[in-house]
Chimera marker file (.cmm) of the C-alpha trace (Angstrom):
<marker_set name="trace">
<marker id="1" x="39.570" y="24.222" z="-100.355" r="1" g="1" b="0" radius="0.5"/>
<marker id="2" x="38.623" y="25.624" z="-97.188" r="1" g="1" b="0" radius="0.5"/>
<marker id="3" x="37.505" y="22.276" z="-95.850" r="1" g="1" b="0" radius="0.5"/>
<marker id="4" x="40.822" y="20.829" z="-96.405" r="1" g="1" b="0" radius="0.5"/>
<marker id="5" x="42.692" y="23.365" z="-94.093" r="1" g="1" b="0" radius="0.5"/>
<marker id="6" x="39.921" y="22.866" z="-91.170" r="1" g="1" b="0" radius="0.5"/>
<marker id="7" x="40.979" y="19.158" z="-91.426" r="1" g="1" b="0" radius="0.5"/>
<marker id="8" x="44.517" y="19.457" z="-91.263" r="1" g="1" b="0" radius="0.5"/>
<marker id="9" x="43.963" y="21.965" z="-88.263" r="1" g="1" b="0" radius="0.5"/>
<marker id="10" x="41.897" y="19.060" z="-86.060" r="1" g="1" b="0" radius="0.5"/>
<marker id="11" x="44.482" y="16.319" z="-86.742" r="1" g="1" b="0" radius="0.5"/>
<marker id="12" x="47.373" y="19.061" z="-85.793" r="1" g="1" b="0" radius="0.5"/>
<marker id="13" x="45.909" y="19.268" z="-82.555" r="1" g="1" b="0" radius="0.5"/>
<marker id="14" x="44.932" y="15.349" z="-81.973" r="1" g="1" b="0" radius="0.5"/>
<marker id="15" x="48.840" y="15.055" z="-82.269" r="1" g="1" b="0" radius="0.5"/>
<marker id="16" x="49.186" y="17.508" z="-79.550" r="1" g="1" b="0" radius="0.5"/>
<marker id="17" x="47.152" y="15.699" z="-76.904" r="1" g="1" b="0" radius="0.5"/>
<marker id="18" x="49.717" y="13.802" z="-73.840" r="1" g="1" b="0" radius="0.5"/>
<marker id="19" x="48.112" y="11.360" z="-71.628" r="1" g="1" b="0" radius="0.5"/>
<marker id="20" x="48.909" y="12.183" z="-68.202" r="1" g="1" b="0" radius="0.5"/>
<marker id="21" x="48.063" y="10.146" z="-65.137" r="1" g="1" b="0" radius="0.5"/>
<marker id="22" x="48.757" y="10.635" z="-61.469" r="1" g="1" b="0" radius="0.5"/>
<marker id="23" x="51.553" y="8.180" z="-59.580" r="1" g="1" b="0" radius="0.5"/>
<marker id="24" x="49.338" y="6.040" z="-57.174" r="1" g="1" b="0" radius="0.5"/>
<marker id="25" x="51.999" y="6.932" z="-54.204" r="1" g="1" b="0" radius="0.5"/>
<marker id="26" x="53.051" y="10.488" z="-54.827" r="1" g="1" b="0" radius="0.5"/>
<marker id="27" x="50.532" y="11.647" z="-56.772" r="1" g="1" b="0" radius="0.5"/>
<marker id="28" x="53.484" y="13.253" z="-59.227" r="1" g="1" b="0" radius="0.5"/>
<marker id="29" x="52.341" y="13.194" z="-62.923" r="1" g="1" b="0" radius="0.5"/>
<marker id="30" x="53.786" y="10.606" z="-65.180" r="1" g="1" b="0" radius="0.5"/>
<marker id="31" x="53.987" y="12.031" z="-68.603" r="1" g="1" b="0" radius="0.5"/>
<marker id="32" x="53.253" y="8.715" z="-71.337" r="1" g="1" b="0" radius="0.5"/>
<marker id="33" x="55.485" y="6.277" z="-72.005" r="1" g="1" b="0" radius="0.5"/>
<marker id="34" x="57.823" y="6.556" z="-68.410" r="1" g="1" b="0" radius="0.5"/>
<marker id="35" x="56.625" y="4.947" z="-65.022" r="1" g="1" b="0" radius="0.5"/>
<marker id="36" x="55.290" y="1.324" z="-64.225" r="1" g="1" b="0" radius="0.5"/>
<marker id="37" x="51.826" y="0.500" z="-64.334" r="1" g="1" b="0" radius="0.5"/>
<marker id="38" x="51.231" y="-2.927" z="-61.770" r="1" g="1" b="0" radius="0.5"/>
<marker id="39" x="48.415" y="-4.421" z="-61.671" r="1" g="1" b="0" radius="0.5"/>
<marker id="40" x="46.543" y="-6.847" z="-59.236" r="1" g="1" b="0" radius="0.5"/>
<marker id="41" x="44.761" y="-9.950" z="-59.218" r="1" g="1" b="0" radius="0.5"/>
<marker id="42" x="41.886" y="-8.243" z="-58.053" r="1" g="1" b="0" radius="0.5"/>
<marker id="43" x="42.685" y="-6.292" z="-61.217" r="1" g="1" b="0" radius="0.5"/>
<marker id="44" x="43.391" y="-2.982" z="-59.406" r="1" g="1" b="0" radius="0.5"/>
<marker id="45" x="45.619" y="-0.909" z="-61.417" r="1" g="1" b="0" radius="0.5"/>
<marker id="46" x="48.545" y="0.899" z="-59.301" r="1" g="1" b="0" radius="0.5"/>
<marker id="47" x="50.891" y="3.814" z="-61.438" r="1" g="1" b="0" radius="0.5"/>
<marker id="48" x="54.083" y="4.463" z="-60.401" r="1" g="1" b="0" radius="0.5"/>
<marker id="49" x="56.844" y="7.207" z="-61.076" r="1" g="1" b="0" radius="0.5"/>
<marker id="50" x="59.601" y="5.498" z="-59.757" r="1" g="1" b="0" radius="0.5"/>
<marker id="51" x="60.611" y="2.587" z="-58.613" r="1" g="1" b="0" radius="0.5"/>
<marker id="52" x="61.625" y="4.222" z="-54.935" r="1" g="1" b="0" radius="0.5"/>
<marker id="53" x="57.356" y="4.894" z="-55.242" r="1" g="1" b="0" radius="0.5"/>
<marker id="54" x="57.118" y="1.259" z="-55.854" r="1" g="1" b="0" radius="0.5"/>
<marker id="55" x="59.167" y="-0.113" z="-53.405" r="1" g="1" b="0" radius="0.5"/>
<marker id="56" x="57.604" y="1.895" z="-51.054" r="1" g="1" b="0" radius="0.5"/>
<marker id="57" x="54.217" y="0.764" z="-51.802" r="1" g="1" b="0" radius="0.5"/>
<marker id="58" x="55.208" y="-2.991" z="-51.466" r="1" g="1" b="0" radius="0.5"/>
<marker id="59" x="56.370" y="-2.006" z="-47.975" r="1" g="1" b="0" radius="0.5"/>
<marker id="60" x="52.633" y="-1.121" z="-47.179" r="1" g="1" b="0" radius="0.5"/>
<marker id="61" x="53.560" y="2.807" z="-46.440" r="1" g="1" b="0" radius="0.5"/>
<marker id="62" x="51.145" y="5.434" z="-47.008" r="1" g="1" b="0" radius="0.5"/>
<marker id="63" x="52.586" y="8.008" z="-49.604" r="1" g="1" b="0" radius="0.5"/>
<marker id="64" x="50.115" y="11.055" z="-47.456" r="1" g="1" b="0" radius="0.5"/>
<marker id="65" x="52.918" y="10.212" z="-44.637" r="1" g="1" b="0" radius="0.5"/>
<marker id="66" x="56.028" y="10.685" z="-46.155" r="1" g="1" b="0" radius="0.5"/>
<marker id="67" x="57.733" y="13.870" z="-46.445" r="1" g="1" b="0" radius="0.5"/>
<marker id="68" x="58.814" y="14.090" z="-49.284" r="1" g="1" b="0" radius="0.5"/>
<marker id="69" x="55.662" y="13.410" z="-51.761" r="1" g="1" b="0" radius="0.5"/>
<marker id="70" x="53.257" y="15.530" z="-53.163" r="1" g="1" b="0" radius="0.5"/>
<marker id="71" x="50.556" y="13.572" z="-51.787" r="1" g="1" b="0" radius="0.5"/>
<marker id="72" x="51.957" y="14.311" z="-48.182" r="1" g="1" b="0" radius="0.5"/>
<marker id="73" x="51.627" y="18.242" z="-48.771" r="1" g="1" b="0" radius="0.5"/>
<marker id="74" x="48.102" y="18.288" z="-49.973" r="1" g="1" b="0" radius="0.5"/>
<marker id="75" x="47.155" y="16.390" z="-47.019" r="1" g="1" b="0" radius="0.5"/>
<marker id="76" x="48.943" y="18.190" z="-44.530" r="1" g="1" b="0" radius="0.5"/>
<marker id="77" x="47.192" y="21.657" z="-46.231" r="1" g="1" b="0" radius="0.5"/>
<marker id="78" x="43.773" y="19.793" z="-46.418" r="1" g="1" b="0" radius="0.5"/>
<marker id="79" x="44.096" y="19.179" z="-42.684" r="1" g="1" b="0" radius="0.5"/>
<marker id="80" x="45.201" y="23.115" z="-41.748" r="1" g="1" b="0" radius="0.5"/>
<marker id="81" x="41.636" y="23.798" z="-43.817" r="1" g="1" b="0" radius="0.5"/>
<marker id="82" x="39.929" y="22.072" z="-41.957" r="1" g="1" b="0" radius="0.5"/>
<marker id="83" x="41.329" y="22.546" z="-38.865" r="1" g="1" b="0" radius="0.5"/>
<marker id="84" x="41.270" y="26.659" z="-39.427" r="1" g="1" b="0" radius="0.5"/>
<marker id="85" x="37.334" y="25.937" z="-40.160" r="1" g="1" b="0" radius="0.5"/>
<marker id="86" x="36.810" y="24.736" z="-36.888" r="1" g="1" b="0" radius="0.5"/>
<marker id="87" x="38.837" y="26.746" z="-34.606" r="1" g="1" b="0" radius="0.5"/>
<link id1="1" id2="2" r="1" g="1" b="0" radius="0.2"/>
<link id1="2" id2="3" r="1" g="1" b="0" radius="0.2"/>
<link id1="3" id2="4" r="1" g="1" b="0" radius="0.2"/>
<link id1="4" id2="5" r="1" g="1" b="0" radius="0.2"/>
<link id1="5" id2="6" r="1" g="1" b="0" radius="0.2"/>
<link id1="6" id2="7" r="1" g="1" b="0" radius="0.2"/>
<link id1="7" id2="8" r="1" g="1" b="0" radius="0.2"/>
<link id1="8" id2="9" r="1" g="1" b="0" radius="0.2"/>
<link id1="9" id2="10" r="1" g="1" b="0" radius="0.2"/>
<link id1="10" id2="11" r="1" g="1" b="0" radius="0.2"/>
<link id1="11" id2="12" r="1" g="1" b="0" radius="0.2"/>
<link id1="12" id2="13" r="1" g="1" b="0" radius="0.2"/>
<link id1="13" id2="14" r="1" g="1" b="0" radius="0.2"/>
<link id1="14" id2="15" r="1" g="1" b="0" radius="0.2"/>
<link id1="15" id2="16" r="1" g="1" b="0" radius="0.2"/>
<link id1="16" id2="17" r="1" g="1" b="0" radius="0.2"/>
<link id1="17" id2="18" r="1" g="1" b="0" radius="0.2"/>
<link id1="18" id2="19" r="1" g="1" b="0" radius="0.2"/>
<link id1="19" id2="20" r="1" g="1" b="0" radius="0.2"/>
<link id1="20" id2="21" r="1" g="1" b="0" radius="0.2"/>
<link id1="21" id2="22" r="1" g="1" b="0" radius="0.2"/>
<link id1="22" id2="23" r="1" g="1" b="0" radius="0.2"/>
<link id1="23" id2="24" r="1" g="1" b="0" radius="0.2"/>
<link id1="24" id2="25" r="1" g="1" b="0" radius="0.2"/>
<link id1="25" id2="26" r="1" g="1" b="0" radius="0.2"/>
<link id1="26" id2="27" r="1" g="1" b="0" radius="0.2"/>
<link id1="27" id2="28" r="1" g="1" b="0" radius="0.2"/>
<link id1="28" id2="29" r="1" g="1" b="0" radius="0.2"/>
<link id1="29" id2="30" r="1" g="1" b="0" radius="0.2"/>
<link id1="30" id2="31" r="1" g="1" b="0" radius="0.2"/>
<link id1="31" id2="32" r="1" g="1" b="0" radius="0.2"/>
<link id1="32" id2="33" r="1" g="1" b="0" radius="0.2"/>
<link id1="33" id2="34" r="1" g="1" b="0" radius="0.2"/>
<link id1="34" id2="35" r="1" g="1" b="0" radius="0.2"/>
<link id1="35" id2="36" r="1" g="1" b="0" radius="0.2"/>
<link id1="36" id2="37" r="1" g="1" b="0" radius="0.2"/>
<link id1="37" id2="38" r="1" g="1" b="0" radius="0.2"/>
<link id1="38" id2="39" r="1" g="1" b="0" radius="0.2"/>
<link id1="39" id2="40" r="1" g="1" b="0" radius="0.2"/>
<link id1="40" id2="41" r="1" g="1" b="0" radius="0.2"/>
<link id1="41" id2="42" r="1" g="1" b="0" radius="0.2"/>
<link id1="42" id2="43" r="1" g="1" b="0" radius="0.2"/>
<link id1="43" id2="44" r="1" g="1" b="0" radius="0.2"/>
<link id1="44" id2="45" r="1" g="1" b="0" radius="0.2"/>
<link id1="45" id2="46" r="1" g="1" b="0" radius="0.2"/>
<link id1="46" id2="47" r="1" g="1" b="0" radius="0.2"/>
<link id1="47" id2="48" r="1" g="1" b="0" radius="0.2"/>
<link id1="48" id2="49" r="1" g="1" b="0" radius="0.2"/>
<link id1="49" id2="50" r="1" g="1" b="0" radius="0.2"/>
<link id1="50" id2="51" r="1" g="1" b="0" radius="0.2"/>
<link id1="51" id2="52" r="1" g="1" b="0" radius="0.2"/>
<link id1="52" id2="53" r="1" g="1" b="0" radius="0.2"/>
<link id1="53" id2="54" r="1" g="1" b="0" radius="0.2"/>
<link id1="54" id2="55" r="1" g="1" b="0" radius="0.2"/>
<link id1="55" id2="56" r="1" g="1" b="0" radius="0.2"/>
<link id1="56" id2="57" r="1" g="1" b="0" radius="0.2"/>
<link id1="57" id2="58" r="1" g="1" b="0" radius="0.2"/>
<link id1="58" id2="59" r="1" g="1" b="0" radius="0.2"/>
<link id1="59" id2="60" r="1" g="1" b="0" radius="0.2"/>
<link id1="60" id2="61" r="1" g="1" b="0" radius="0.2"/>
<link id1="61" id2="62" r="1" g="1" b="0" radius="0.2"/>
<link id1="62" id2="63" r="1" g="1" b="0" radius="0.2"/>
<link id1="63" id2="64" r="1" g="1" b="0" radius="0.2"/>
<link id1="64" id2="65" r="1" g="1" b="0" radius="0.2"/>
<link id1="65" id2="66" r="1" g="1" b="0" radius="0.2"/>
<link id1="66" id2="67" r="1" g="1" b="0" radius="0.2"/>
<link id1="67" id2="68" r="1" g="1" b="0" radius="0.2"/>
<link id1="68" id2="69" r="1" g="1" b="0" radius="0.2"/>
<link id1="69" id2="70" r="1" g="1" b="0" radius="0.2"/>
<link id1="70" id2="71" r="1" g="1" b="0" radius="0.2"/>
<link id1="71" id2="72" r="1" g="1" b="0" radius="0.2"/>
<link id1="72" id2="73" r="1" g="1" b="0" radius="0.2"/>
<link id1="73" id2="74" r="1" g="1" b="0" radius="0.2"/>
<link id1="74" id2="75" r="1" g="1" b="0" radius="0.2"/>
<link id1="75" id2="76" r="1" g="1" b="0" radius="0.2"/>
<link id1="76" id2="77" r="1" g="1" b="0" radius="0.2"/>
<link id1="77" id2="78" r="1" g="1" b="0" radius="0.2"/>
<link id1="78" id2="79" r="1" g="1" b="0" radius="0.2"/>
<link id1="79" id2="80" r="1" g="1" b="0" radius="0.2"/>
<link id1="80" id2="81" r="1" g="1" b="0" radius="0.2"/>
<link id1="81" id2="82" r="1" g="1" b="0" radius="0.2"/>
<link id1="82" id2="83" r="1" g="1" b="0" radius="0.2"/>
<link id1="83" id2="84" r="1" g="1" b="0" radius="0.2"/>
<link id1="84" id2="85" r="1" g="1" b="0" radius="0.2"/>
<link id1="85" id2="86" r="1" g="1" b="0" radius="0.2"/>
<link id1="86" id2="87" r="1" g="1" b="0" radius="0.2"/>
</marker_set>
């Protein structure tokens, strides 16, 4: 009887497991099941949050240059890093 309740304990916490990935402009999590994933003919795979993230993307902007992403902020406090490394 023991064995039983170690099973029902693993597949308890299989159902608990969320696939997260990262949107390819903002680098926001999308939690499964929301966002658009577009792919290429080159069969690169692009995630997006949003379709403002999308639309964005299509325009050929950089998502490490706008403001208002996530992406944007870990740059800019990569580059103080760096820049307080070498100064």
């Amino acid at each position: 009887m023991k064995q039983k309740g170690k099973q029902k304990k693993l597949r308890r916490s299989k159902l608990k497991v969320v696939d997260m990935s990262a949107c390819s402009f903002c680098s926001e999590n999308i939690s499964k099941g929301t966002g658009v994933l577009f792919a290429k003919k080159d069969g690169t795979l692009f995630y997006f949050c949003s379709s403002k993230c999308k639309k964005n993307q299509e325009l050929g902007r950089e998502g490490r240059r706008q403001k208002w992403t996530k992406a944007s902020q870990l740059f800019k406090e990569r580059e103080k890093k760096k820049a307080a490394k070498a100064g």
